[in-house]
ZADO-484364 format. One record per residue (C-alpha): residue in three letters; residue number from 0; x, y, z. Coordinates in steps of 0.5 Angstrom, whole numbers, plus 2048, in hexadecimal, padded with zeros to 3 digits. Each point is the difference from the previous one (the first is absolute). Layout:
# residues N
REC   code   pos    xx    yy    zz
REC    ALA   NUM     X     Y     Z
...
END
This chain:
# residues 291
REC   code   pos    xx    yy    zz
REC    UNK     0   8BC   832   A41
REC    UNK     1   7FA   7FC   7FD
REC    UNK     2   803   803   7F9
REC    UNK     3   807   7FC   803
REC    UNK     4   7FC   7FB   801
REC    UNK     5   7FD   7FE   7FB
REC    UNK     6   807   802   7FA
REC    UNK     7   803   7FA   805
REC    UNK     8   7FA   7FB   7FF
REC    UNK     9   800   801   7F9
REC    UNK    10   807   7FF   7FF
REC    UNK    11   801   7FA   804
REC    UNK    12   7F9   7FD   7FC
REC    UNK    13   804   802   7FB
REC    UNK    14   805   7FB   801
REC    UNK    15   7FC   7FC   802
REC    UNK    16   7FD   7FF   7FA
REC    UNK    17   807   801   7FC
REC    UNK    18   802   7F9   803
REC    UNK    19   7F9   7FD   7FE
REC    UNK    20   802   801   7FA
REC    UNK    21   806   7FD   7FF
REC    UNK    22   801   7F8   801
REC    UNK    23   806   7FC   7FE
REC    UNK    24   800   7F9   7FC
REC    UNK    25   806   7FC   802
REC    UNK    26   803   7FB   7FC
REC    UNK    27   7FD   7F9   800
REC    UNK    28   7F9   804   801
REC    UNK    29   7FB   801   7FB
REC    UNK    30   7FA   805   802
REC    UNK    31   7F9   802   7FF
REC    UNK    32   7FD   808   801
REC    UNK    33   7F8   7FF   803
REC    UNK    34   7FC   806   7FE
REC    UNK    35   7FA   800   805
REC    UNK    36   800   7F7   7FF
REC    UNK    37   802   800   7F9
REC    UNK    38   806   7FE   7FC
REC    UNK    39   803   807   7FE
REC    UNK    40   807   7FE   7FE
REC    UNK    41   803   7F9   800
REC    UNK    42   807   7FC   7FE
REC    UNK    43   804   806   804
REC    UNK    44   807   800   800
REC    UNK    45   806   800   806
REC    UNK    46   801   808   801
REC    UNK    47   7FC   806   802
REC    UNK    48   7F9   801   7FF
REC    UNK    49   7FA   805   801
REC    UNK    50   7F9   800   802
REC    UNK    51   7FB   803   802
REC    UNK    52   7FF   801   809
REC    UNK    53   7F9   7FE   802
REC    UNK    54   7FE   7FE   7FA
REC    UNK    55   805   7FB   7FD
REC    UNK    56   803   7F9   803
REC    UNK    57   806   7FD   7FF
REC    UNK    58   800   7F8   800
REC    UNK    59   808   7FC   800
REC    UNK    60   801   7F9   7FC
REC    UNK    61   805   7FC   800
REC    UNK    62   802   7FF   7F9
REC    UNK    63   806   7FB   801
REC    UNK    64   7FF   7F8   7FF
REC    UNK    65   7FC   7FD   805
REC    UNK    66   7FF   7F9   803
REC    UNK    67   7FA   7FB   801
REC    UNK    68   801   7FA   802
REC    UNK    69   7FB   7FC   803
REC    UNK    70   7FC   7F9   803
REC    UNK    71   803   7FA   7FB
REC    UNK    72   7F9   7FE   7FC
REC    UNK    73   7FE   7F9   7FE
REC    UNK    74   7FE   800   7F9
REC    UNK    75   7FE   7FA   7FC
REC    UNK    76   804   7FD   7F9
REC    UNK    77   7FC   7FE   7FA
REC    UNK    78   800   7F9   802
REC    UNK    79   7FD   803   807
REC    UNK    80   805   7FF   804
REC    UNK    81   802   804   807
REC    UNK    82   807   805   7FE
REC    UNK    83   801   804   806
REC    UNK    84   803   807   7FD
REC    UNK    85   805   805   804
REC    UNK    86   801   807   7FC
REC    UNK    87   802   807   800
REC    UNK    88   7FE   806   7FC
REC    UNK    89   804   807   7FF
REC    UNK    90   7FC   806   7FE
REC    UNK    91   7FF   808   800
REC    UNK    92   7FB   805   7FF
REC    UNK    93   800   802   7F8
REC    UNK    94   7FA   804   800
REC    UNK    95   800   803   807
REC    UNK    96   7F9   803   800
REC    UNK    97   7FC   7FA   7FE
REC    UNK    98   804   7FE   805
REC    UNK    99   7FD   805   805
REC    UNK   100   7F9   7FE   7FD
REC    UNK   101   801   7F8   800
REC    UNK   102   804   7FF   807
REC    UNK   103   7FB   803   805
REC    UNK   104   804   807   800
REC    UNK   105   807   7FD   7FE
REC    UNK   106   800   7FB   805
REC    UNK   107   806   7FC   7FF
REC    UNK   108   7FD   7FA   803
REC    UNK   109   7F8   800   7FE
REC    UNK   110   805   800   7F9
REC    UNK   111   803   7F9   802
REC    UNK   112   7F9   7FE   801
REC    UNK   113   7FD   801   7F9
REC    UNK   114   807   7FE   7FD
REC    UNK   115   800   7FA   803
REC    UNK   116   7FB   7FD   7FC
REC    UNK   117   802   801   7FA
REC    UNK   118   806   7FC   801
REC    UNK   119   7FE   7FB   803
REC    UNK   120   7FA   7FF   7FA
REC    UNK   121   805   801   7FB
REC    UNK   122   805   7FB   803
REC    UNK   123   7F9   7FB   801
REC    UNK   124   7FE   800   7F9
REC    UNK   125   808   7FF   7FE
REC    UNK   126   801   7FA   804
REC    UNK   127   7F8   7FD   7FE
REC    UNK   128   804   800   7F9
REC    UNK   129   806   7FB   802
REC    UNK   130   800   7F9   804
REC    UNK   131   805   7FF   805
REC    UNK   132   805   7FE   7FD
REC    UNK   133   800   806   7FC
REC    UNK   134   800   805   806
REC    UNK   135   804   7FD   804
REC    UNK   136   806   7FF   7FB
REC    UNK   137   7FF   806   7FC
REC    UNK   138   804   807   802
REC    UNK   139   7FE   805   805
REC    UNK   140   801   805   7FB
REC    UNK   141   7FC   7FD   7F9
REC    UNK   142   7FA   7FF   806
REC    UNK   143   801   807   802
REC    UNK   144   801   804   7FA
REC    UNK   145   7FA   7FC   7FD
REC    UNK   146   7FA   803   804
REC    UNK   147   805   807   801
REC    UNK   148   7FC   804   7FB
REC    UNK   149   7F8   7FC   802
REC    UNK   150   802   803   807
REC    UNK   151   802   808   7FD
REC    UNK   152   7F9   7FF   7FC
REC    UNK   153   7FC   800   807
REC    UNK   154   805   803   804
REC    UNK   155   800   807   7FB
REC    UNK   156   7F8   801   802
REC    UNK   157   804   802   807
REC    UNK   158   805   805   7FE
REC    UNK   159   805   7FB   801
REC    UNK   160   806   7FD   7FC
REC    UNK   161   802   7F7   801
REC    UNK   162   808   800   7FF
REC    UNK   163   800   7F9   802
REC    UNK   164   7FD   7FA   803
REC    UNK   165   805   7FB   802
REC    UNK   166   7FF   7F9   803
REC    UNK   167   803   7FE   806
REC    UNK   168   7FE   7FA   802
REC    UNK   169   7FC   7FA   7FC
REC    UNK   170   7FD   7FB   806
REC    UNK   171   7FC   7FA   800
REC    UNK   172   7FB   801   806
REC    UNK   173   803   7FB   804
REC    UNK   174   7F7   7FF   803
REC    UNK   175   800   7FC   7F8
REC    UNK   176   801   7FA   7FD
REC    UNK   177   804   803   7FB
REC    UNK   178   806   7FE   805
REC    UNK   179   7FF   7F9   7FF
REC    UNK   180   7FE   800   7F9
REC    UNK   181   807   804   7FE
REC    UNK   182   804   7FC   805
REC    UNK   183   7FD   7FA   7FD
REC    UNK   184   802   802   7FA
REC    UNK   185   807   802   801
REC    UNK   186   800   7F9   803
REC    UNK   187   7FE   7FC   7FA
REC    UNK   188   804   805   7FC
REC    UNK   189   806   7FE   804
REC    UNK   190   7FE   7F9   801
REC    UNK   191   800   7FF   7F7
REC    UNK   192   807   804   800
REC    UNK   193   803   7FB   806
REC    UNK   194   7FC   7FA   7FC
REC    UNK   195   803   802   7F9
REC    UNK   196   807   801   802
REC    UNK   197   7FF   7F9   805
REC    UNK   198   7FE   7FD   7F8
REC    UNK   199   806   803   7FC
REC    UNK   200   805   7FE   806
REC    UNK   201   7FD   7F8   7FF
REC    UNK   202   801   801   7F9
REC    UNK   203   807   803   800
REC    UNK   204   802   7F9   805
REC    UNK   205   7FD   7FC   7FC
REC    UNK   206   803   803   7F9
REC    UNK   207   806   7FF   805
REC    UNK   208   800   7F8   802
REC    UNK   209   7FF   7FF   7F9
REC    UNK   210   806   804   7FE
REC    UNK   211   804   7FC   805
REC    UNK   212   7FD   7FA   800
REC    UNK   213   801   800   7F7
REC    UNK   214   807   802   803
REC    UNK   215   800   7FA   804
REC    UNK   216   7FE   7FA   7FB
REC    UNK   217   804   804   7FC
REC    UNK   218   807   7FF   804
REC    UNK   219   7FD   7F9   801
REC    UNK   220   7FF   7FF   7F8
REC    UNK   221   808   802   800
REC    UNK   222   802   7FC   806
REC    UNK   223   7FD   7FB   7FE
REC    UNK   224   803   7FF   7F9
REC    UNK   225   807   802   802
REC    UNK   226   7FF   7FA   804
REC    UNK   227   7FE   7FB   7FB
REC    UNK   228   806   803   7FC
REC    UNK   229   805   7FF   805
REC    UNK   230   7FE   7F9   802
REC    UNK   231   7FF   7FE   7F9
REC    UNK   232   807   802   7FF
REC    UNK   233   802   7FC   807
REC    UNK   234   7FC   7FB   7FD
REC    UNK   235   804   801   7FA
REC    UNK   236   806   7FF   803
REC    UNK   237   7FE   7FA   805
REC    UNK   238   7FE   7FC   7FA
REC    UNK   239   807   801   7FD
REC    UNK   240   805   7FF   806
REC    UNK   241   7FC   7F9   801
REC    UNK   242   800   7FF   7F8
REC    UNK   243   808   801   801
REC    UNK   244   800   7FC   806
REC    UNK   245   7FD   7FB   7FD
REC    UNK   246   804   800   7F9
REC    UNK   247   806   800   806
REC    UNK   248   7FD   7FA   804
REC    UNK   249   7F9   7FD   7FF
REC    UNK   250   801   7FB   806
REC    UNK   251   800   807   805
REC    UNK   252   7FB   803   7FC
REC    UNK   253   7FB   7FA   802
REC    UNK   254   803   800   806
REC    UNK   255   7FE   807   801
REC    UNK   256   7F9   800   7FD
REC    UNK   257   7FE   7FB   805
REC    UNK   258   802   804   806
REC    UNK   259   7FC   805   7FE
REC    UNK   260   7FA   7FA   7FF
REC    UNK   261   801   7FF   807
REC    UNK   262   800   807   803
REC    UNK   263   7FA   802   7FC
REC    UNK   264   7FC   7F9   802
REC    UNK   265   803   800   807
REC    UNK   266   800   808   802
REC    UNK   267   7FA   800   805
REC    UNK   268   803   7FB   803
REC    UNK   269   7F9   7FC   802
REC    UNK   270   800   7FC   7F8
REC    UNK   271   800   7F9   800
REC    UNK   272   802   7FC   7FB
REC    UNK   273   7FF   7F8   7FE
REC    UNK   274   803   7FE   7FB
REC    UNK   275   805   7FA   7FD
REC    UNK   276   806   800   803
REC    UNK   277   802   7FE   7F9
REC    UNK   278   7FD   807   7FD
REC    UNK   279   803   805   7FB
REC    UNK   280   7FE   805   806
REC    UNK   281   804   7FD   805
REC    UNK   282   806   7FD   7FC
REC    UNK   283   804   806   803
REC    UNK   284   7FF   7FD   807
REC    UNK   285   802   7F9   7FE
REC    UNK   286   808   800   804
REC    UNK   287   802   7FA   7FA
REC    UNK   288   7FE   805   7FA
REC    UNK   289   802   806   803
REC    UNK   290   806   7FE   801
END
């Protein structure tokens, strides 16, 4: 019975011992083998494995791309003004034992904790080198792709692999006088444009009440000159139906003439005039002679 006894438990140590030497990396999943504390194999692959029970331990990563996204950061540009910073990174394990050695045992978030640093000196000694104008004009993509392989320098030290860094968001601290300092340069920017098109609009009016106004005396120059046609013709025409009046009968033509006399002195209506009744002027108006 005692000999019973002991097959069993040695069977059942057995398998025991069987299915600690047998472990299985899924997919997505890197792993690290511990012989007593120390890395004994690394970078495993998804599938079945085996290892020594007792004396061997089997550490399980996550090899897909992860994420950290932090607080946004202020940092300063290079003529010392405060920009407020919001960005991502997407890494991976690429060395998973100095992962193991650099992250606290592999943890995930003492691992985020030493990359942040990096990324965000990288990204400091970036915008240190640009002025504000060119931070914020300039794309997410050429800020994040030109301190990427800074950041893989010293990431690298960690067993870890930057896949990109991108910028979501560029503020300015709403606590400083950059504020007021863009704003009042976008309204004297604004103030310049509405000034110039106010001087091209005045220019353009004027250009255009010149044009009008040469239009104009030129309208009156040829008004004026037909006019001075037509009346010198009427003129010409007046002289010549008097002159043949007067060849007809130069008694009436007189007689005419002296009642044109008349209206022009007399037309207001208030003129008066002394004179000899015997005069020239008057002979009209002298019953005998005019009879």
């Amino acid at each position: 019975m005692r000999g019973f006894t002991l097959v069993v438990f040695l069977v059942v140590a057995g398998i025991l011992a069987a299915m600690g030497s047998v472990f299985v990396v899924n997919e997505g999943q890197t792993a690290i083998v511990l012989n007593l504390g120390r890395v004994a194999r690394a970078d495993l692959e998804p599938g079945l494995h085996f290892k020594w029970p007792l004396v061997e331990e089997v550490r399980k990563f996550d090899e897909r791309v992860l994420s950290l996204d932090d607080q946004p950061e202020r940092y300063l540009t290079a003529e010392k003004k405060d920009v407020s910073v919001d960005f991502f990174v997407k890494w991976r394990i690429a060395d998973v034992a100095t992962y193991y050695r650099a992250a606290s045992g592999g943890n995930e978030e003492a691992a985020r904790q030493r990359l942040t640093p990096i990324v965000k000196n990288a990204l400091r000694n970036e915008i240190n080198q640009r002025t504000l104008q060119e931070v914020v004009s300039a794309g997410r993509a050429e800020l994040s792709g030109s301190f990427l392989q800074a950041v893989n320098n010293g990431a690298r030290a960690f067993g870890i692999e930057v896949l990109d860094v991108r910028i979501k968001r560029i503020n300015l601290p709403e606590d400083s006088n950059i504020l007021i300092t863009v704003y009042d340069r976008m309204r004297t920017e604004r103030t310049q444009v509405a000034n110039q098109l106010r001087a091209e609009g005045v220019e353009q009016a004027e250009t255009i009440r010149s044009e009008a106004e040469r239009q104009r005396q030129v309208t009156l120059a040829e008004a004026e000159r037909d006019a001075q046609r037509l009346r010198g013709e009427g003129d010409a025409q007046a002289a010549e139906i008097f002159a043949q009046a007067y060849g007809r009968d130069p008694e009436f033509y007189s007689f005419y003439r002296s009642l044109e006399a008349y209206r022009a002195a007399l037309a207001d209506g208030q003129t008066t005039l002394v004179l000899d009744p015997d005069a020239e002027f008057l002979k009209y108006f002298n019953n005998d002679r005019a009879r």
